[in-house]
N, C-alpha and C positions, 0 to 999 in steps of 0.2 A: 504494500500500500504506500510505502514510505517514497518510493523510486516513481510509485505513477505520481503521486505529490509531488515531485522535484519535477517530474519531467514536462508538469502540466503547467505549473509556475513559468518556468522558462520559455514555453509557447506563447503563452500569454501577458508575458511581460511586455513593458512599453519598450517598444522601439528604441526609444533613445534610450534607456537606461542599458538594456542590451550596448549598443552599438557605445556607450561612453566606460566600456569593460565594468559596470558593475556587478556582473557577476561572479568576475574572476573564473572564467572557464577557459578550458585548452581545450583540445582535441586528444586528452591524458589524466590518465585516472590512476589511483594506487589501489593495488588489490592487495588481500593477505593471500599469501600461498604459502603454506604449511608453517603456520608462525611467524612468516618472514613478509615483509611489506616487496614488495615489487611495483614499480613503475611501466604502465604499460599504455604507447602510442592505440589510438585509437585510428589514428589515419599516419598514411609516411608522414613523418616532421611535425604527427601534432602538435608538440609540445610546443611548436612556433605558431600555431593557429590560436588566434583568439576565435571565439564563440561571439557574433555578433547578428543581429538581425539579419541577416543575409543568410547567414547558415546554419542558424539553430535549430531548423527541422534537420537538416543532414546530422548535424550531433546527434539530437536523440534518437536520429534512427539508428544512427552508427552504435552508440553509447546501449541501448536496448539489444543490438543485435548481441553487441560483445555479452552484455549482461543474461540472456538466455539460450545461445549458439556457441559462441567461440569460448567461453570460459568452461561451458559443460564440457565439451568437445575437448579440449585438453587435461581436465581432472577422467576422462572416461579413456582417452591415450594413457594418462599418466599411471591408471591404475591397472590398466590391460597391460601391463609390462609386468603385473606378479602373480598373472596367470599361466 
């Protein structure tokens, strides 16, 4: 519930406030992966993307996909290695 909260905020945000980085978003999020915090690009060279009115559907699509697709998708690789 918490992630459709976030993701609904940032749709619906004003323009400007987007667009003048108040959100402080990239295109890079930190996940824990077994204990450990990891930094992980949401698109090449996120980390240099700001999140501004122009592209903030493309985040949360991007940011959802990783969120239910690509992060299962590697805990389901990762654990297929101790079978």
């Amino acid at each position: 519930f918490h992630l459709y909260r976030s993701c609904k905020e940032i749709l619906e945000s004003d323009p400007y406030v987007v667009d003048e980085d108040n959100l402080s978003l990239w295109f890079f999020c930190d996940i824990e992966l077994m204990g450990y915090m990891k930094g992980i690009e949401l698109y090449p060279k996120g980390k240099d993307i700001i999140v501004d009115s122009k592209n903030q559907e493309t985040y949360i699509y991007i940011f959802i996909e990783h969120y239910f697709v690509t992060s299962i998708v590697e805990h389901i690789t990762f654990s297929q290695r101790f079978n």
